[in-house]
C-alpha positions as CSV (number, residue, x, y, z in Angstrom):
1,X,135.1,71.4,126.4
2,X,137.2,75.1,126.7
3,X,134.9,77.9,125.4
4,X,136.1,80.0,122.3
5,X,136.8,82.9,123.2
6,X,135.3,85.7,121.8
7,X,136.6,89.0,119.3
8,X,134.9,91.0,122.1
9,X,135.5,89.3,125.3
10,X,139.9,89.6,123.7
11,X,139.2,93.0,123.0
12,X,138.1,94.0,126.7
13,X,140.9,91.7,127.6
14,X,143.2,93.5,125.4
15,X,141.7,97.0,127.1
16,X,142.2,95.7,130.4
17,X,145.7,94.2,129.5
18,X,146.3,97.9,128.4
19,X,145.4,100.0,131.6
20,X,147.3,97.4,133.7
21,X,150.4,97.6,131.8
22,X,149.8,101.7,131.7
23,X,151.0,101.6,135.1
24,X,154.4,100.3,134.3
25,X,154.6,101.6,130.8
26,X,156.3,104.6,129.9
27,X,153.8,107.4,128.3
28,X,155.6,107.0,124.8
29,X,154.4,103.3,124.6
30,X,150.7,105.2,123.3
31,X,149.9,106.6,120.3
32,X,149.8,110.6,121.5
33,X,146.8,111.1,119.2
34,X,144.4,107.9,119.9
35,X,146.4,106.1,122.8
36,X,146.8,102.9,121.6
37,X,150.3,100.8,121.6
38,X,152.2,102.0,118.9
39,X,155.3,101.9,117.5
40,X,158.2,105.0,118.5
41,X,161.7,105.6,116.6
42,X,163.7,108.8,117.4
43,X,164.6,110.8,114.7
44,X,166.4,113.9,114.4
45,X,167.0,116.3,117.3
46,X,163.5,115.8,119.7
47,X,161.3,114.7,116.3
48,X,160.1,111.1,116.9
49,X,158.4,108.4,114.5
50,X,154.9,107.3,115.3
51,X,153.6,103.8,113.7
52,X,149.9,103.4,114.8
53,X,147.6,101.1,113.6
54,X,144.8,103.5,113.3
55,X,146.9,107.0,113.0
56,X,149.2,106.0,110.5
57,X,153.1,107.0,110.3
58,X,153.5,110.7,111.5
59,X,156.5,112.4,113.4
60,X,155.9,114.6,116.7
61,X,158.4,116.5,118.6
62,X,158.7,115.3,123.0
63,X,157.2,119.6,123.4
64,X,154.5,119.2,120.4
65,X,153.5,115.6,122.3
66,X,153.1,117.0,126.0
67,X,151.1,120.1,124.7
68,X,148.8,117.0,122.6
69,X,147.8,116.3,126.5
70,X,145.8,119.4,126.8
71,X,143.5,118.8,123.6
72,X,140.2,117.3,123.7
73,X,140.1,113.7,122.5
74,X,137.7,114.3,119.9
75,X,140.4,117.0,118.5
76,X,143.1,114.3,118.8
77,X,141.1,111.7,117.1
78,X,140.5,114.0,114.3
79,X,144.0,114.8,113.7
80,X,145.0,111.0,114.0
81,X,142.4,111.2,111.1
82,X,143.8,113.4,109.2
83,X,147.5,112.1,109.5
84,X,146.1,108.7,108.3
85,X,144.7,110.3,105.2
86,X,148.2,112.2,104.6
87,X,149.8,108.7,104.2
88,X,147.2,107.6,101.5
89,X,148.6,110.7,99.7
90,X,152.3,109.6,100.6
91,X,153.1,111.5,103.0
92,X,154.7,111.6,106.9
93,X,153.5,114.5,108.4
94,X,154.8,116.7,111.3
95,X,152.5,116.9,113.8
96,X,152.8,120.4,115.2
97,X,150.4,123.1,117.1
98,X,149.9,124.5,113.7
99,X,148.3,121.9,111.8
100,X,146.3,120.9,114.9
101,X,144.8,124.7,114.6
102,X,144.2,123.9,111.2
103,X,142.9,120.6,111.2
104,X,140.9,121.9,113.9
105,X,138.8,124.1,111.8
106,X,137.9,121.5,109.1
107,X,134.5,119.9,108.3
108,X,133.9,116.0,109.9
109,X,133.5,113.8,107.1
110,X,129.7,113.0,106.8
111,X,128.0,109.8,107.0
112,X,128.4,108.7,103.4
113,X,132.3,109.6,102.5
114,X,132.8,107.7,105.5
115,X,130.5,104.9,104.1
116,X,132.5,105.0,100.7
117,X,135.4,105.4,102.0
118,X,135.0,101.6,104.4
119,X,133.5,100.2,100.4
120,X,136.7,101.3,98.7
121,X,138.5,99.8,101.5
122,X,137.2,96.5,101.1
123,X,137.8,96.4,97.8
124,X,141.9,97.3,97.7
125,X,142.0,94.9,100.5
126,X,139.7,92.3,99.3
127,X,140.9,92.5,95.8
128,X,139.1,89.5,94.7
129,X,134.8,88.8,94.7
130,X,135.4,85.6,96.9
131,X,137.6,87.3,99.5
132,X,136.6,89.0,103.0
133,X,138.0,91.8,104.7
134,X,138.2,92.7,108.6
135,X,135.8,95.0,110.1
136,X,137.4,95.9,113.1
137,X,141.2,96.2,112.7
138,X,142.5,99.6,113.6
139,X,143.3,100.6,110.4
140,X,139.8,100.4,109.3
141,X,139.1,102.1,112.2
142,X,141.5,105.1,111.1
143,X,140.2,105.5,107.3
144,X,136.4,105.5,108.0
145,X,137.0,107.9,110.3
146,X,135.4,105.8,113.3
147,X,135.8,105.9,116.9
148,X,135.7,102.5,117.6
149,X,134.4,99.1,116.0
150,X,130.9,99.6,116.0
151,X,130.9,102.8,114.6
152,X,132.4,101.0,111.8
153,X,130.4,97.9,111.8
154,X,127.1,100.5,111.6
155,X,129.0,102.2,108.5
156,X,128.6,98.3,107.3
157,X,125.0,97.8,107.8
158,X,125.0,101.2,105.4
159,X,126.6,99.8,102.7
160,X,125.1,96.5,103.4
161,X,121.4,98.6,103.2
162,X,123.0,99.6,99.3
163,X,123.9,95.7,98.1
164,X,127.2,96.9,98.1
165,X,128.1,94.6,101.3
166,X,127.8,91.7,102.4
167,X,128.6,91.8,106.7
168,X,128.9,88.8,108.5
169,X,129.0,88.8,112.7
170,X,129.2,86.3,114.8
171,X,126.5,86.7,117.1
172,X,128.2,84.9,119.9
173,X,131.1,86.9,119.2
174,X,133.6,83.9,119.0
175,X,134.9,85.8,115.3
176,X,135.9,88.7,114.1
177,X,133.6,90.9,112.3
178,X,134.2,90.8,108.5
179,X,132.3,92.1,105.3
180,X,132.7,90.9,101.2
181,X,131.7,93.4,99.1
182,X,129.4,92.2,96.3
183,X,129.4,92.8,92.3
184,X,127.5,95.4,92.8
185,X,129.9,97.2,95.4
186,X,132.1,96.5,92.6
187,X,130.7,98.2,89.4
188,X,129.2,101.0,91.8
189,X,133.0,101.9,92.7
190,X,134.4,101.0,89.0
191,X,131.2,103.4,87.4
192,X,131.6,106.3,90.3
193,X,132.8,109.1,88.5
194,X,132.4,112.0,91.0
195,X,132.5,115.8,89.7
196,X,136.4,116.4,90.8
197,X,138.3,119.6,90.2
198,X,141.4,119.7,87.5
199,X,142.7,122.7,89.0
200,X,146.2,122.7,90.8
201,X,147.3,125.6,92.7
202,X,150.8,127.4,92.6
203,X,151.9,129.0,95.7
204,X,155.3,130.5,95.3
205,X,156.9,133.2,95.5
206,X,156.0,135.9,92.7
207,X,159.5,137.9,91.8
208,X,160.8,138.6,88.3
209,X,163.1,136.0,88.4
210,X,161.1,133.2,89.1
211,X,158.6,133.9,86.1
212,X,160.2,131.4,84.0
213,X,160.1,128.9,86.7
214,X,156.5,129.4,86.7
215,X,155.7,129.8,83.0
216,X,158.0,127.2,81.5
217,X,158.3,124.8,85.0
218,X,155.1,124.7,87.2
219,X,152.5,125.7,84.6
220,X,154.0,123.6,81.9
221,X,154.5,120.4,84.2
222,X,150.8,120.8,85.4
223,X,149.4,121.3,81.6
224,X,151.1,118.4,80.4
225,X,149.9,116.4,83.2
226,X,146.3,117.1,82.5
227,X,145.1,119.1,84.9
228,X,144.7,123.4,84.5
229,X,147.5,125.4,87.1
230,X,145.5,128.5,89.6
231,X,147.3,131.3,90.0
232,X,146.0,134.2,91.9
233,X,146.6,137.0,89.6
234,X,150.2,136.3,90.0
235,X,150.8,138.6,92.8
236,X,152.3,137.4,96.1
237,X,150.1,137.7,99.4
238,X,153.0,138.0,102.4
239,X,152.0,136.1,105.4
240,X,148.0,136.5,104.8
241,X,145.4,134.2,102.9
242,X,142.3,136.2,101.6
243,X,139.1,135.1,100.9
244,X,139.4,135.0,96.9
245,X,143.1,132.1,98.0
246,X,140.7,129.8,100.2
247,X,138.1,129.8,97.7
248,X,140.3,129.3,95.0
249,X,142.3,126.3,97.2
250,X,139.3,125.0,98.5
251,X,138.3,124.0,94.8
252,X,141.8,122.6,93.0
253,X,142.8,118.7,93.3
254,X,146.0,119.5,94.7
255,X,148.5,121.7,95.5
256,X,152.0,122.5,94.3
257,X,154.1,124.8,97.2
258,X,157.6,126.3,95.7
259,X,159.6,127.5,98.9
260,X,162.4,129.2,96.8
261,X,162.9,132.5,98.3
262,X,161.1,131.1,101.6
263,X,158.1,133.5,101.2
264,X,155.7,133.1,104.7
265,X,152.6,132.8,102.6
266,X,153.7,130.0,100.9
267,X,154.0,128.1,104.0
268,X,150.5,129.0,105.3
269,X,149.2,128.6,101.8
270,X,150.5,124.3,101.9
271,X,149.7,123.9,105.6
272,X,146.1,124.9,104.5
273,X,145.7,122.6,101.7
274,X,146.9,119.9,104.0
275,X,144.6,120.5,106.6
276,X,142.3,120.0,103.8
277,X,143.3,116.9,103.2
278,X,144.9,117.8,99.3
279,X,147.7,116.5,98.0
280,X,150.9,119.2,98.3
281,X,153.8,119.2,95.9
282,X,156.9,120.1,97.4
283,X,159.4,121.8,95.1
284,X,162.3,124.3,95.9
285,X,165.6,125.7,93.8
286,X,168.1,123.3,95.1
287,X,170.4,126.2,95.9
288,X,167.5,127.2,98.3
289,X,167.0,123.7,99.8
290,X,169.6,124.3,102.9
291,X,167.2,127.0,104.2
292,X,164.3,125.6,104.2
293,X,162.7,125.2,107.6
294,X,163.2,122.1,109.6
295,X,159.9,120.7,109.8
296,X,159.0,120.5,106.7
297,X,162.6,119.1,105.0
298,X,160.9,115.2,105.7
299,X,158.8,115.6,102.8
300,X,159.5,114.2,99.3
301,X,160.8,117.3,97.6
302,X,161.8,117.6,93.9
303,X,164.8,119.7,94.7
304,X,164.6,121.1,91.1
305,X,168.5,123.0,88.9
306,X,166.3,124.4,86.1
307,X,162.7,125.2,84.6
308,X,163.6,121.8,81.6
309,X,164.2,119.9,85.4
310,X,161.3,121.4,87.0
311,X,159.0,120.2,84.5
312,X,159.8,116.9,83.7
313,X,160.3,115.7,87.9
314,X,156.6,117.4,88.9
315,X,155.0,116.4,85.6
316,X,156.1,112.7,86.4
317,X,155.3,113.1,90.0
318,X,151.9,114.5,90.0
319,X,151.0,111.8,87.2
320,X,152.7,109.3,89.9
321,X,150.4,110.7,92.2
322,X,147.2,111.3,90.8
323,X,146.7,109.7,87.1
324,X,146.8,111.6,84.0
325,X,144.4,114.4,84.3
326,X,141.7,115.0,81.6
327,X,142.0,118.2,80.2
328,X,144.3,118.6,77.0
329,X,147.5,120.4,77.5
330,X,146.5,123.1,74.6
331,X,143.1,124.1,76.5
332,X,143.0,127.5,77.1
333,X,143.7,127.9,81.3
């Protein structure tokens, strides 16, 4: 009788396959951030389409790609982190030198988000208390944060350890891993009710002209949505981002970036919530859109004529987005 073969004895097949077809393949054949096969469509000018199991859909210029070579792994696994958590908030993102400096500087997620965050994956793709879910497809991989199978498979015993999971392995390795989260991985999820901020922050720019915009348009849409708008003392910082901005970033849910007038600090100000991993709202005056700068035009912009338009396309968007937020629209800011 043939021997099954075994999830682990396919994957170091699949490795092997990999290097040996490395030596025919063309470089573009690899995910740039993790190096495995993905999925490449050109785009405009030198901007190419990334579809990686584990890195998600991002886009990467052929310059931005060779200068990727030069960056440590760990960096490059990080930002293949971080562009997987973008498209869980919607989003393609560019993959440039500048969000690598910024993604560079952020925090590693810590044993337990990474924990919750493999529960709450079983559970959107489980759905039901008598399903299972893979443990070692790559896209598990990517939204743990994991470097390879059994760094997720020990995030398993984890949650197993809480009676949130059940894991079952094949100790011959003949199947794939795969874990069943159990009623109580269920109401533990349904009953979390972390301490989450309300706040959104405005960057935009701060001239006379655009105080309607922000009174009646971003501040109105983000009331009526539930949630409180930041502004920082409604001055503009050009090109800088002080200490009171990061703090003040650093605690709202998301952020909502207005690039009428094309102000430099608002561009810093969106790259930085990104690298943090918030949700940005992209807005500009549609008489503005034509100048806005090239790698940012792929995101999903509300293009708004007036403050009536503003509000009603970002207070549906951020409630598309996020929920209804909790705190009454009369509350005092």
């Amino acid at each position: 009788m043939q021997r099954s073969t075994s999830w682990r004895e396919r994957e170091d097949r699949a490795i092997a396959q990999h290097i040996e077809e490395e030596r025919v393949m063309t470089y573009s054949n690899n995910c740039p951030l993790c190096g495995v096969i993905a999925g490449f469509e050109d785009g405009l000018s030198d901007h190419r389409s990334v579809d990686c199991s584990r890195c998600g859909q991002f886009e990467i210029t052929d310059t931005e790609e060779t200068a990727l070579t030069a960056l440590e792994d760990r960096l490059k696994e990080k930002i293949g982190f971080w562009t997987r958590d973008q498209n869980d908030l919607g989003e393609c993102p560019v993959v440039n030198s500048a969000t690598a400096n910024l993604i560079q500087k952020l925090p590693d997620k810590t044993v337990i988000e990474r924990a919750e965050r493999l529960l709450r994956y079983g559970i959107q793709t489980q759905k039901d208390l008598g399903a299972k879910f893979q443990l070692n497809s790559g896209g598990v991989i990517g939204i743990t944060h994991s470097r390879s199978v059994a760094d997720v498979l020990a995030l398993a015993d984890f949650v197993r350890e809480q009676g949130w999971l059940r894991v079952f392995t094949d100790p011959g390795g003949y199947h794939d891993p795969t874990g069943q989260v159990t009623p109580e991985g269920f109401i533990y999820v349904s009953h979390a009710r972390p301490t989450e901020s309300t706040h959104g922050f405005i960057a935009m720019w701060f001239e006379k002209s655009m105080n309607d915009a922000r009174v009646e348009g971003f501040e109105a849409a983000i009331r009526e949505a539930g949630y409180t708008p930041v502004v920082v003392s409604g001055v503009e910082h050009i090109n800088k981002i002080d200490d009171e901005m990061i703090s003040l970033i650093r605690k709202s849910k998301f952020l909502v970036a207005d690039f009428t007038g094309h102000r430099g600090g608002v561009y810093f100000e969106a790259g930085f919530a990104m690298g943090l991993g918030l949700p940005v709202f992209w807005t500009c005056r549609q008489d503005d859109v034509p100048k806005l700068h090239f790698d940012i035009r792929q995101y999903n912009w509300i293009d708004w004529t007036d403050t009536a338009d503003l509000k009603t396309r970002l207070k549906r968007r951020i409630e598309a987005i996020l929920g209804v937020g909790p705190v009454s629209p009369t509350s005092p800011a």
